[in-house]
C-alpha positions as a printed Julia matrix, in Angstrom:
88×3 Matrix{Float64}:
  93.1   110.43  101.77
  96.12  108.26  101.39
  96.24  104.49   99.9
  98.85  102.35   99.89
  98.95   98.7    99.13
 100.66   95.81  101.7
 101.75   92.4    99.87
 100.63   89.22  101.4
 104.71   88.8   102.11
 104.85   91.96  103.86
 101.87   91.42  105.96
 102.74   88.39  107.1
 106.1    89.91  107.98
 104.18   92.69  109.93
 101.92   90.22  111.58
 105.07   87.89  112.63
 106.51   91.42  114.21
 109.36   91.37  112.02
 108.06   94.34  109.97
 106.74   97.51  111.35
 104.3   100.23  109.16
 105.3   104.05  110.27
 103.35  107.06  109.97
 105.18  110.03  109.76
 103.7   113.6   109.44
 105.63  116.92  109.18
 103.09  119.73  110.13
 103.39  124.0   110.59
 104.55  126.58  112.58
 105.56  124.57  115.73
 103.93  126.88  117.87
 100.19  126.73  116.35
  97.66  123.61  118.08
  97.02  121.15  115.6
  94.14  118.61  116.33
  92.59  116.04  114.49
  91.71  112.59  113.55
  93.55  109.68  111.52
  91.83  106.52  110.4
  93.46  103.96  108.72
  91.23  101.56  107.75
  88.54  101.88  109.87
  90.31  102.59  113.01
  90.29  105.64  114.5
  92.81  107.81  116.77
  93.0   111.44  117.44
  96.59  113.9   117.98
  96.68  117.11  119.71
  99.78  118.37  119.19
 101.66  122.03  119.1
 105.0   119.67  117.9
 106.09  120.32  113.85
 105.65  116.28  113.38
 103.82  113.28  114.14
 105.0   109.73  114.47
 102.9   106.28  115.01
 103.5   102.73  114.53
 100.27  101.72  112.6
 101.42   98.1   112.07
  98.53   96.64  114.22
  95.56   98.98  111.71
  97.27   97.19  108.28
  94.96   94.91  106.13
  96.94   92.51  103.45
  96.09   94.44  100.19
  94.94   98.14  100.14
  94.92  100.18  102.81
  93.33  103.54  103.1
  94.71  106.56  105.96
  92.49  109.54  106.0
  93.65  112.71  108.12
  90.69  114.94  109.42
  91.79  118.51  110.99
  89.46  119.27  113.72
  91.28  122.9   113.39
  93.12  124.87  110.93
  96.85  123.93  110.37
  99.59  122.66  107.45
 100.31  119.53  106.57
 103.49  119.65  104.72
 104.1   115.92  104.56
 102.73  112.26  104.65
 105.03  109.6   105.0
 104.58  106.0   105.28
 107.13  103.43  105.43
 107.72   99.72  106.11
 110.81   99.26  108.39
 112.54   96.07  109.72
């Protein structure tokens, strides 16, 4: 589980499109299936992947204040990093 807080400039800076929230993950071995779930908030979306990383604009799951991504494997694999970042 990851939290992060938004401000309310931020957010409104998101909602206006002039801000974007990224989700970046750097898995394993590129050649090992990776599947699972990510909820931010309580959204839900699902990867199935055999790439070494992850990318997804999450700009339209973000709540003003704190915001909460949880990352469920559905199989065995490394998660080496978790990366978000708010980019004009």
């Amino acid at each position: 589980v990851y939290r992060f807080d938004i401000s309310r400039e931020d957010f409104q800076k998101i909602k206006d499109n002039e801000k974007d929230v990224l989700l970046d993950l750097t898995l394993g071995e590129k050649k090992e299936r990776k599947r699972g779930d990510i909820v931010v908030n309580d959204q839900t979306f699902s990867f199935d992947l055999t790439a070494d990383s992850y990318n997804k604009v999450l700009s339209s799951f973000i709540v003003e204040g704190e915001n909460i991504v949880k990352i469920i494997p559905k199989n065995e694999f490394r998660l080496d990093l978790v990366k978000i970042t708010l980019k004009d």
